[in-house]
PDB file of N, CA, C and O in Angstrom:
ATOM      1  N   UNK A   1       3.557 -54.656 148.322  1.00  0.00           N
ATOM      2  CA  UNK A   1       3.564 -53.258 148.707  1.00  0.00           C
ATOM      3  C   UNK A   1       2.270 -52.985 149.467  1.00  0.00           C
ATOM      4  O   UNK A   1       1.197 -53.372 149.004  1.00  0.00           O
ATOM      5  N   UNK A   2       2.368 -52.174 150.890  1.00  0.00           N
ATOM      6  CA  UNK A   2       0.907 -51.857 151.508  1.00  0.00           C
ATOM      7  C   UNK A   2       0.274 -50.631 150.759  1.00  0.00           C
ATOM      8  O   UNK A   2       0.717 -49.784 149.982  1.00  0.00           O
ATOM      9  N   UNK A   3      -0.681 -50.838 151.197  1.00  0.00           N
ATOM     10  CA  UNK A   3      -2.073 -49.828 151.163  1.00  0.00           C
ATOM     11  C   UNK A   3      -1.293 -48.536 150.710  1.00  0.00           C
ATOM     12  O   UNK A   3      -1.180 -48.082 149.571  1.00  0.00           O
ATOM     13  N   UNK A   4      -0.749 -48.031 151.982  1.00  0.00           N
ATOM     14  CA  UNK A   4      -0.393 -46.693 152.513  1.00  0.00           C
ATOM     15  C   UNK A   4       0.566 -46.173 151.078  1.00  0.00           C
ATOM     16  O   UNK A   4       0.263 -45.187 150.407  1.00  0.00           O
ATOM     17  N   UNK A   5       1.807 -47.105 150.789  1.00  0.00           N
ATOM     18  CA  UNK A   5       2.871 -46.910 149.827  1.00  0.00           C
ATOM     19  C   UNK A   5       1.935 -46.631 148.433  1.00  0.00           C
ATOM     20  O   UNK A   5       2.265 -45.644 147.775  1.00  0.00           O
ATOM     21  N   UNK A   6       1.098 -47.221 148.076  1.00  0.00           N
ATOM     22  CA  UNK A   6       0.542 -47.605 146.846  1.00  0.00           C
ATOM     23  C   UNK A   6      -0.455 -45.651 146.474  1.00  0.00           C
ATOM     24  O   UNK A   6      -0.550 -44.897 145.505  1.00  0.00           O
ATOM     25  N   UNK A   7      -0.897 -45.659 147.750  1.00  0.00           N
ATOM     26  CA  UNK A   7      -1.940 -44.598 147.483  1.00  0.00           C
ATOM     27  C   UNK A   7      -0.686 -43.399 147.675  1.00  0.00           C
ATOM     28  O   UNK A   7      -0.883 -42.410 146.968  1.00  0.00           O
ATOM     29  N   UNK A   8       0.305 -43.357 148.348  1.00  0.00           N
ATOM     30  CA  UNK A   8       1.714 -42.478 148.079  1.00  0.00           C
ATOM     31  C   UNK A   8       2.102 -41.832 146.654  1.00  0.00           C
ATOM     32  O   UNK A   8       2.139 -40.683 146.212  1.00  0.00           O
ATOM     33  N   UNK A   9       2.395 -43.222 146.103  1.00  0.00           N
ATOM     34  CA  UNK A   9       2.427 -43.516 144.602  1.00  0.00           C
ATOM     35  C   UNK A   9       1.837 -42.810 143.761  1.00  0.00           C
ATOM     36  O   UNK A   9       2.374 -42.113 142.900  1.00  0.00           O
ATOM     37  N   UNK A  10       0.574 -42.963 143.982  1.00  0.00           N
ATOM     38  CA  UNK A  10      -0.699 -42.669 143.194  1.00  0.00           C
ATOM     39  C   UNK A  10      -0.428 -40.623 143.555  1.00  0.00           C
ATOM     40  O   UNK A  10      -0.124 -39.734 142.760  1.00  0.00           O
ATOM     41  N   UNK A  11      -0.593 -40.587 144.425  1.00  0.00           N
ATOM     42  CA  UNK A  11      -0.634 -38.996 145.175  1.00  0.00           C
ATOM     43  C   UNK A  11       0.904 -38.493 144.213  1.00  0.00           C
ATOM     44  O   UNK A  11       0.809 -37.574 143.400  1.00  0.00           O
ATOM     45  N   UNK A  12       1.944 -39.052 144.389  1.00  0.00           N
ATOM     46  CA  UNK A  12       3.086 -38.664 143.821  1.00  0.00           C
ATOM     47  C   UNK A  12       2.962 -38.551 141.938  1.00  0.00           C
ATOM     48  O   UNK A  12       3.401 -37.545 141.380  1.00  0.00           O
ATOM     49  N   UNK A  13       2.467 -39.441 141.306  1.00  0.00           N
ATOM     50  CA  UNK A  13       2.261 -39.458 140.067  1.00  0.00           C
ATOM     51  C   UNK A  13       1.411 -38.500 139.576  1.00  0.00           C
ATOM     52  O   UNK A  13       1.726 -37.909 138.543  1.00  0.00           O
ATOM     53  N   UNK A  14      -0.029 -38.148 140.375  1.00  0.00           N
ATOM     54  CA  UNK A  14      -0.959 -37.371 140.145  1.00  0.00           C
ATOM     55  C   UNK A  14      -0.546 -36.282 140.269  1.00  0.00           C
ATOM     56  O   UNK A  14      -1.063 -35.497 139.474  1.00  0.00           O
ATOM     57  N   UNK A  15       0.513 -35.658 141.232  1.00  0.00           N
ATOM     58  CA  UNK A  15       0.768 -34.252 141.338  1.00  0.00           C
ATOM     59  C   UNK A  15       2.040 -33.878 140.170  1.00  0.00           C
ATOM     60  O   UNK A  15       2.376 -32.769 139.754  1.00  0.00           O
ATOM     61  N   UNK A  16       2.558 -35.158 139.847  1.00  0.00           N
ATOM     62  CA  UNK A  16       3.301 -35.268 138.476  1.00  0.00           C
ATOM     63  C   UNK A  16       2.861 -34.777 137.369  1.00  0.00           C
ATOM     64  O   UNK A  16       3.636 -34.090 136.703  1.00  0.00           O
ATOM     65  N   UNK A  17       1.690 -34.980 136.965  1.00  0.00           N
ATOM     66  CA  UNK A  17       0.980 -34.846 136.034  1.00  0.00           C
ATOM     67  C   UNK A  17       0.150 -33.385 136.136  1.00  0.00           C
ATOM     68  O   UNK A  17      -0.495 -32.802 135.265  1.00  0.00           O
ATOM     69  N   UNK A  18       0.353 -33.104 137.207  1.00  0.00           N
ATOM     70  CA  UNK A  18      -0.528 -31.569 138.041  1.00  0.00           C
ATOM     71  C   UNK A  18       0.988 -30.522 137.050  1.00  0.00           C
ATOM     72  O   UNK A  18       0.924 -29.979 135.947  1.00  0.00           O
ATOM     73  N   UNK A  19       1.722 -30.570 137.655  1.00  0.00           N
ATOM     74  CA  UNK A  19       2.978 -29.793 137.047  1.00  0.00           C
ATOM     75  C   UNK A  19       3.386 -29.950 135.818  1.00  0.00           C
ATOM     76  O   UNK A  19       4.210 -29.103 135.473  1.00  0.00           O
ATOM     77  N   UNK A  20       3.072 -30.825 134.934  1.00  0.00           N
ATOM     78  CA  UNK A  20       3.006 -31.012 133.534  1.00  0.00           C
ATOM     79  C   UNK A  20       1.979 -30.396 133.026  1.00  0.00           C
ATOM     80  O   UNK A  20       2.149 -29.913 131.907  1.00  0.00           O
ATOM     81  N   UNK A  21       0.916 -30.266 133.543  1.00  0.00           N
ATOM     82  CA  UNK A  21      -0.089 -29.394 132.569  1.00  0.00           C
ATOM     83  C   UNK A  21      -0.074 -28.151 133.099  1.00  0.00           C
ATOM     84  O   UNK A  21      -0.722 -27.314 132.471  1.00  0.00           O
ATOM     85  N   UNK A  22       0.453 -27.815 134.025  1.00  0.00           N
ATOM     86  CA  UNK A  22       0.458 -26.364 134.779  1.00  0.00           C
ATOM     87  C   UNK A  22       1.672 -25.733 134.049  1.00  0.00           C
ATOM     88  O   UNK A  22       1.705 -24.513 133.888  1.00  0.00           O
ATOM     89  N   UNK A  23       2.826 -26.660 133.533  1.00  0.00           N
ATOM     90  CA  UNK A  23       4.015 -26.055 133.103  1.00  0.00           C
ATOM     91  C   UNK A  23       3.371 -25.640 131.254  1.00  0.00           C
ATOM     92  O   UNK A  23       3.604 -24.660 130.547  1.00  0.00           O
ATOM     93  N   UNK A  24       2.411 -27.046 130.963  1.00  0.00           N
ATOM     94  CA  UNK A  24       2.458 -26.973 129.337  1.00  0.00           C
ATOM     95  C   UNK A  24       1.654 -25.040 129.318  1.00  0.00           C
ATOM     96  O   UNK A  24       1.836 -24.229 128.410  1.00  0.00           O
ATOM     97  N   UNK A  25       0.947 -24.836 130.398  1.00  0.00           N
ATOM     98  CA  UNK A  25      -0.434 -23.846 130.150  1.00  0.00           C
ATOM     99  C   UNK A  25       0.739 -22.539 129.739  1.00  0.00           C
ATOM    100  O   UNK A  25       0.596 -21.803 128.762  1.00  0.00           O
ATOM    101  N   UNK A  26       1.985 -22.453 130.799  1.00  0.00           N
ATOM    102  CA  UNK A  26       3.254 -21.201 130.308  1.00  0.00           C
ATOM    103  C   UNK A  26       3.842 -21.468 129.574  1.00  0.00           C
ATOM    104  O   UNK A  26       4.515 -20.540 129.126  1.00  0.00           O
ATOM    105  N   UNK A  27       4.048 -22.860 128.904  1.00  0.00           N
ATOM    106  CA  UNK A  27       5.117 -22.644 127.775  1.00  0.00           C
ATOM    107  C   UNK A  27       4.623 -23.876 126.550  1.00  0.00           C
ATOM    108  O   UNK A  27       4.871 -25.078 126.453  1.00  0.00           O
ATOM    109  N   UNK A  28       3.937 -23.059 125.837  1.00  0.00           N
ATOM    110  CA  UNK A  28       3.055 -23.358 124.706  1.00  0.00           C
ATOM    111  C   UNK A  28       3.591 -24.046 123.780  1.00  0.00           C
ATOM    112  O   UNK A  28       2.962 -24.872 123.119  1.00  0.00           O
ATOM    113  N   UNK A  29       5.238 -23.693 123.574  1.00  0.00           N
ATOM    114  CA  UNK A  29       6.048 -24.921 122.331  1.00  0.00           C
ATOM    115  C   UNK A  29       6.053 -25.750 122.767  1.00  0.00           C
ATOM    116  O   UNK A  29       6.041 -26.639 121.915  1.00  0.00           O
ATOM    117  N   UNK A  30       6.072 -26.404 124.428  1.00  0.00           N
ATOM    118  CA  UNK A  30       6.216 -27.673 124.577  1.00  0.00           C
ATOM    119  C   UNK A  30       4.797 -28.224 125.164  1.00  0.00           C
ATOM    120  O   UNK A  30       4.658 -29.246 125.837  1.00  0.00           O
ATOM    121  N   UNK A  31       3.947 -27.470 124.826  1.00  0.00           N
ATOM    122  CA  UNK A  31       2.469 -28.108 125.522  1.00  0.00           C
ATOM    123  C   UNK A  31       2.221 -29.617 125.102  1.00  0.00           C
ATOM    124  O   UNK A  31       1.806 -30.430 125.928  1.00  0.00           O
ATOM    125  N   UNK A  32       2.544 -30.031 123.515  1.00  0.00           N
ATOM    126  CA  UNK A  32       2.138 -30.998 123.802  1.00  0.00           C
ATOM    127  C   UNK A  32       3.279 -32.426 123.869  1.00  0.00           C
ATOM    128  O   UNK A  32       3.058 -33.601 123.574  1.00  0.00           O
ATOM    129  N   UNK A  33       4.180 -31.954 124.233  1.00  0.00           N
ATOM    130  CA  UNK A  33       5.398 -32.863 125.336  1.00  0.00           C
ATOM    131  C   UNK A  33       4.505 -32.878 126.657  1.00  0.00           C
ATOM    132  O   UNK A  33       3.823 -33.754 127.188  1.00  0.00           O
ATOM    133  N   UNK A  34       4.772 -31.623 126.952  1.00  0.00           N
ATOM    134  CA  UNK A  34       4.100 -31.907 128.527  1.00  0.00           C
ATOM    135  C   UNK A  34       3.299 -32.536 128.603  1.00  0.00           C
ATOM    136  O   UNK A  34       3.414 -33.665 129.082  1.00  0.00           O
ATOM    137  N   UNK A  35       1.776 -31.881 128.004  1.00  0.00           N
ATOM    138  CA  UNK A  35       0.494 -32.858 127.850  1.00  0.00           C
ATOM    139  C   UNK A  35       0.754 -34.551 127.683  1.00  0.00           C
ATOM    140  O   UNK A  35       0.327 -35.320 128.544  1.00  0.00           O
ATOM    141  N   UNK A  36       1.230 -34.863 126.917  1.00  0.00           N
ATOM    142  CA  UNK A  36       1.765 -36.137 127.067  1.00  0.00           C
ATOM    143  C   UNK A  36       2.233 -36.843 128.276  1.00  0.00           C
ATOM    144  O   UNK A  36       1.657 -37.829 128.736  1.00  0.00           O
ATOM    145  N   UNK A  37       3.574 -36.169 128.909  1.00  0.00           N
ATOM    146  CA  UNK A  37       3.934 -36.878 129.871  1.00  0.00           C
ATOM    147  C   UNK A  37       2.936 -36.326 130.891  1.00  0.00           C
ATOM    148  O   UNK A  37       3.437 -36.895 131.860  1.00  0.00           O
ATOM    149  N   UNK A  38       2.047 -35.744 131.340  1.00  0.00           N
ATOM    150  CA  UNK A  38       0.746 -35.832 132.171  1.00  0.00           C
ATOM    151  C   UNK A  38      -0.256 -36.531 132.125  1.00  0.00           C
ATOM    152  O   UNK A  38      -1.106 -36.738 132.991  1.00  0.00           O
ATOM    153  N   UNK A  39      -0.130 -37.039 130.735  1.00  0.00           N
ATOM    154  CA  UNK A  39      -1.414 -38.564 130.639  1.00  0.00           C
ATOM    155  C   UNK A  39      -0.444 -39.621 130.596  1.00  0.00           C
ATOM    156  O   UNK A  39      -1.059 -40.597 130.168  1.00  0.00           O
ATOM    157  N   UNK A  40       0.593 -39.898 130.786  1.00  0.00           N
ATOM    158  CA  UNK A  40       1.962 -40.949 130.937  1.00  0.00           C
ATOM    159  C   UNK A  40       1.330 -41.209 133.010  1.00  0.00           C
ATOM    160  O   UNK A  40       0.645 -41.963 133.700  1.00  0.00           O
ATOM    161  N   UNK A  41       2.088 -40.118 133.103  1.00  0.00           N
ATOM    162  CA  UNK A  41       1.894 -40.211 134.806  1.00  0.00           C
ATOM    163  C   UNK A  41       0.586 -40.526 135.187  1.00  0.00           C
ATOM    164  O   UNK A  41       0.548 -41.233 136.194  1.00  0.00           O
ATOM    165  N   UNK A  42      -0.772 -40.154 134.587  1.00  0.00           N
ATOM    166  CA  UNK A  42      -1.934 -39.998 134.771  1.00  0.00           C
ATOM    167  C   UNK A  42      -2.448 -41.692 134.706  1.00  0.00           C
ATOM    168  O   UNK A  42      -3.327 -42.265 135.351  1.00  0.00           O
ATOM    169  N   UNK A  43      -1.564 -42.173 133.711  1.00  0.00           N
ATOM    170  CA  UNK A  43      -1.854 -43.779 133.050  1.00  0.00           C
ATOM    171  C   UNK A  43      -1.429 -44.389 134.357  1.00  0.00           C
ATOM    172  O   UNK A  43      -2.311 -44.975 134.986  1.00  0.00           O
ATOM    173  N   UNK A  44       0.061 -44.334 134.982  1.00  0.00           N
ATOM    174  CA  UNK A  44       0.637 -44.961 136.102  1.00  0.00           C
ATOM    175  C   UNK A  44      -0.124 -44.962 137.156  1.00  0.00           C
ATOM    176  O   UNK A  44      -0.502 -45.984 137.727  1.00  0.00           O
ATOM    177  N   UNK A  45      -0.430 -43.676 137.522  1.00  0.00           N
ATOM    178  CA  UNK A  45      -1.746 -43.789 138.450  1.00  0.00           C
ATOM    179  C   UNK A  45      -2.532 -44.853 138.600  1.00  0.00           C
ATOM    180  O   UNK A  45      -2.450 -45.785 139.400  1.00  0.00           O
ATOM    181  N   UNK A  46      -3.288 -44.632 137.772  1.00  0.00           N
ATOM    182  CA  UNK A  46      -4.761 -45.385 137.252  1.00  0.00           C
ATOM    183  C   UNK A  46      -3.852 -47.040 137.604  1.00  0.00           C
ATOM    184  O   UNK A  46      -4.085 -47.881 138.472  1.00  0.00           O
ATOM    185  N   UNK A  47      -3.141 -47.016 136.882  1.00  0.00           N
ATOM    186  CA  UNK A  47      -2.461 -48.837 136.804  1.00  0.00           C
ATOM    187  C   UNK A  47      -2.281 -49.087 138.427  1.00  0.00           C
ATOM    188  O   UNK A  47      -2.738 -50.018 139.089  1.00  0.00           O
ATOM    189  N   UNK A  48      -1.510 -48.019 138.847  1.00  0.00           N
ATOM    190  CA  UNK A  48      -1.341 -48.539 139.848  1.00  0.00           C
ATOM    191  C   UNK A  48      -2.936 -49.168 140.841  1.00  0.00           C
ATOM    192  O   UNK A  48      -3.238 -50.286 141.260  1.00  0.00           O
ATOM    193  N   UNK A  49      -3.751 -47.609 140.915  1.00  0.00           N
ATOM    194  CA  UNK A  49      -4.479 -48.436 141.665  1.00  0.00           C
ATOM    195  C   UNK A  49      -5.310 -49.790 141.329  1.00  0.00           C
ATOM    196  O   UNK A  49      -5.977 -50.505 142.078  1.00  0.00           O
ATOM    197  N   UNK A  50      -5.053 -49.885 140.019  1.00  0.00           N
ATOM    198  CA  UNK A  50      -6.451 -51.269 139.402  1.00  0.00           C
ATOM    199  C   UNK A  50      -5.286 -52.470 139.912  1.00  0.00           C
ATOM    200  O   UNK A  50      -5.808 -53.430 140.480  1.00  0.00           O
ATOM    201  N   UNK A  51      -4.102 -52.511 139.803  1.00  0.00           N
ATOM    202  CA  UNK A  51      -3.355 -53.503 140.219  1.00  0.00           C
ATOM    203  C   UNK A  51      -3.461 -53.505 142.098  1.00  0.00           C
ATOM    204  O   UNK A  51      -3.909 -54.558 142.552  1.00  0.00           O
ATOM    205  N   UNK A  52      -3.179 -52.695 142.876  1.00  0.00           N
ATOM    206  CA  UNK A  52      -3.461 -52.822 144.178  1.00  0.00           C
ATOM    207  C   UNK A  52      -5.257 -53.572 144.521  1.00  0.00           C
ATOM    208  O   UNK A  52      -5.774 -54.321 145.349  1.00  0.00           O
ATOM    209  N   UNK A  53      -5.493 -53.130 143.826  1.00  0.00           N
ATOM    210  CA  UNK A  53      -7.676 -53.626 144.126  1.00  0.00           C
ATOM    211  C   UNK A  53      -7.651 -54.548 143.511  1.00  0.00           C
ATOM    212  O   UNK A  53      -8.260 -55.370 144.196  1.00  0.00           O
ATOM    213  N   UNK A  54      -7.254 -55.148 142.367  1.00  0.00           N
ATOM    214  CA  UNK A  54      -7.296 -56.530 141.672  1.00  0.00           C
ATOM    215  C   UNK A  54      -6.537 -57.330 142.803  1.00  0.00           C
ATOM    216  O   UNK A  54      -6.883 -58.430 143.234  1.00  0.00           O
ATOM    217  N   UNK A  55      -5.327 -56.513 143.255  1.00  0.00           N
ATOM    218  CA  UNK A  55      -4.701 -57.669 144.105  1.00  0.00           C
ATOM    219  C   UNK A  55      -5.544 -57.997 145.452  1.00  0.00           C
ATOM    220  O   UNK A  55      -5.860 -59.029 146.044  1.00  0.00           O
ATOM    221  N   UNK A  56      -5.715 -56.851 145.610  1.00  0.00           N
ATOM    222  CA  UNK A  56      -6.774 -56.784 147.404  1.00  0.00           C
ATOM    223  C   UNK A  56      -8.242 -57.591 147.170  1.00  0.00           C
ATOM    224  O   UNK A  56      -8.737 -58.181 148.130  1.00  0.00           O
ATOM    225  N   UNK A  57      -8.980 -57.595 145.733  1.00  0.00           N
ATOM    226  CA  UNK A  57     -10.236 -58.619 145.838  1.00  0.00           C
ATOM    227  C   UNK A  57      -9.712 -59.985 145.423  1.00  0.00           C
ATOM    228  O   UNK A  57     -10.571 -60.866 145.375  1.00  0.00           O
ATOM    229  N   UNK A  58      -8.024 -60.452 145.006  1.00  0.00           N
ATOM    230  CA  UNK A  58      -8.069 -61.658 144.901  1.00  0.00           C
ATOM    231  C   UNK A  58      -7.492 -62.062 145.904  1.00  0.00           C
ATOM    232  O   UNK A  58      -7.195 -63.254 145.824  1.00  0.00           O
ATOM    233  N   UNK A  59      -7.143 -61.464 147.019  1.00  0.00           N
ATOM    234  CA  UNK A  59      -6.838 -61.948 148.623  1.00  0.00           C
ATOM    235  C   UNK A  59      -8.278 -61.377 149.395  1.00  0.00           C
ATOM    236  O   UNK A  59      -7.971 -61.083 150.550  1.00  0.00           O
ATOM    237  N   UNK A  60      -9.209 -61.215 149.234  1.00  0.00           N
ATOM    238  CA  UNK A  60     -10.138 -60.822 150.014  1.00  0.00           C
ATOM    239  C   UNK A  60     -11.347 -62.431 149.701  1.00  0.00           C
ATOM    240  O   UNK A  60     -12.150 -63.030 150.416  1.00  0.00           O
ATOM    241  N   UNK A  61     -10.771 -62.624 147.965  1.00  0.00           N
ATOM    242  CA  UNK A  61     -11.702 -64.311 147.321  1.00  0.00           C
ATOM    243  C   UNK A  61     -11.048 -65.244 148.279  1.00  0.00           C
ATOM    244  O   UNK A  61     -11.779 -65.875 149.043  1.00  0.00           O
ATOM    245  N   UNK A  62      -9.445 -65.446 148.342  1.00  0.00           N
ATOM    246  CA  UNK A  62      -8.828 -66.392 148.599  1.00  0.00           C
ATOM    247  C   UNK A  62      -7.727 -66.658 147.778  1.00  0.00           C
ATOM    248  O   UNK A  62      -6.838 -67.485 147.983  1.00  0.00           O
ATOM    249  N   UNK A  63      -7.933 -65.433 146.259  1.00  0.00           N
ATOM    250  CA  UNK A  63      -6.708 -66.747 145.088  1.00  0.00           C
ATOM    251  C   UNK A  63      -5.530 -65.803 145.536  1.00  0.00           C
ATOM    252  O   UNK A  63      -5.305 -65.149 146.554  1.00  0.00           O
ATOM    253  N   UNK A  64      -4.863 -66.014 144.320  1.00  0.00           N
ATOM    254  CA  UNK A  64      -3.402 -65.453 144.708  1.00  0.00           C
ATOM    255  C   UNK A  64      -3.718 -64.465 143.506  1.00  0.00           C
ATOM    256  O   UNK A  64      -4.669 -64.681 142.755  1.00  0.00           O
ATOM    257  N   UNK A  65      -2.875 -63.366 143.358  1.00  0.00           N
ATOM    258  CA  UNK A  65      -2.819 -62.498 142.123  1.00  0.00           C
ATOM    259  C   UNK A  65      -2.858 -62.748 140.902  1.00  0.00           C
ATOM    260  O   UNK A  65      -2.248 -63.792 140.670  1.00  0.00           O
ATOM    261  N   UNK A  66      -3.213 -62.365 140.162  1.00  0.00           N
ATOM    262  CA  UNK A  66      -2.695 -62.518 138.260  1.00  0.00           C
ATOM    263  C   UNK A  66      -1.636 -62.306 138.427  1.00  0.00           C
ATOM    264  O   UNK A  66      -0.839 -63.182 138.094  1.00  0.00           O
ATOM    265  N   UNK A  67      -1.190 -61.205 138.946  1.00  0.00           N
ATOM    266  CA  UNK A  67      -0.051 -60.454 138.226  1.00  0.00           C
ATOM    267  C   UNK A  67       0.194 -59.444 139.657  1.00  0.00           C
ATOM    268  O   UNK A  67      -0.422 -59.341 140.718  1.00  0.00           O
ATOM    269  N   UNK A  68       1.537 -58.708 139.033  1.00  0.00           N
ATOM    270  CA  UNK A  68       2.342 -58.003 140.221  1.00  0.00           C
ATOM    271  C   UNK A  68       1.778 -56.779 140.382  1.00  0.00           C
ATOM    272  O   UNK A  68       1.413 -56.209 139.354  1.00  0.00           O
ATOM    273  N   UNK A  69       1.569 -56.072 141.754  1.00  0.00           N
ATOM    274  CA  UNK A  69       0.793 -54.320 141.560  1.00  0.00           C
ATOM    275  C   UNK A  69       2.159 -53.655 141.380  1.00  0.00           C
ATOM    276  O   UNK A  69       2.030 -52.436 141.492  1.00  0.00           O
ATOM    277  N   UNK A  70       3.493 -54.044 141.128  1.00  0.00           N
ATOM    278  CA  UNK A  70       4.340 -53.157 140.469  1.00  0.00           C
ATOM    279  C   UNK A  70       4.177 -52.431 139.286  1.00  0.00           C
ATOM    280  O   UNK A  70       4.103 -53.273 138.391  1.00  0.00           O
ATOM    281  N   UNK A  71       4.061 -51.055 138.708  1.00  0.00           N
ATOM    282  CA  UNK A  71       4.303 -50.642 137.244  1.00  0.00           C
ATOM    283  C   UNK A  71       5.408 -50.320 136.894  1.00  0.00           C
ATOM    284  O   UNK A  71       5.908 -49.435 137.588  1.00  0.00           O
ATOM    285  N   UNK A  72       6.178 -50.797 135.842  1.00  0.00           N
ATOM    286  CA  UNK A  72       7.473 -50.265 135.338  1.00  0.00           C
ATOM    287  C   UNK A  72       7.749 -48.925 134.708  1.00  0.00           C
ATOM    288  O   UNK A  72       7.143 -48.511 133.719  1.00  0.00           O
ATOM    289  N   UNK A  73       8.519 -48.399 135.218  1.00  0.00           N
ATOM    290  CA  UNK A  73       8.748 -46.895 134.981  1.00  0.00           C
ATOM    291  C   UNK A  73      10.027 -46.838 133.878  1.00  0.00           C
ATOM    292  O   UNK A  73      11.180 -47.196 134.122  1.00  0.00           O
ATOM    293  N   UNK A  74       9.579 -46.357 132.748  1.00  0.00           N
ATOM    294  CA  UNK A  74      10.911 -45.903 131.681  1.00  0.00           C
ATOM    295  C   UNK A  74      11.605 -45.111 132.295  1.00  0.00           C
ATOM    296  O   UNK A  74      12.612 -44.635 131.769  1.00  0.00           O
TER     297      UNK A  74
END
């Protein structure tokens, strides 16, 4: 996956998590559902980018990846 898609991702998850805590702040029985799935999306984020930069400094060394910058989504 390029650059461009990955930081998409990231922008899409983060504003995910923007509307989960903006929704929990009006409706207080489910604040902490929401709150939750806003540090869910907030986690994907984060993964995503440490997997894109792990992958980009082990092609910038020479090796090949650990592992895939895909995150699996429930």
């Amino acid at each position: 996956m390029n650059g461009l898609a990955i930081m998409e991702n990231v922008r899409r998850y983060r504003t995910i998590a923007s509307l989960c805590r903006q929704t929990a702040a009006y409706r207080p029985r489910h604040s902490c559902s929401l709150l939750a799935q806003a540090s869910e999306w907030e986690h994907r984020a984060v993964a995503e980018l440490e997997a894109y930069f792990e992958a980009f400094c082990h092609a910038a060394s020479g090796n090949a990846p650990a592992h895939s910058a895909s995150y699996a989504v429930n």
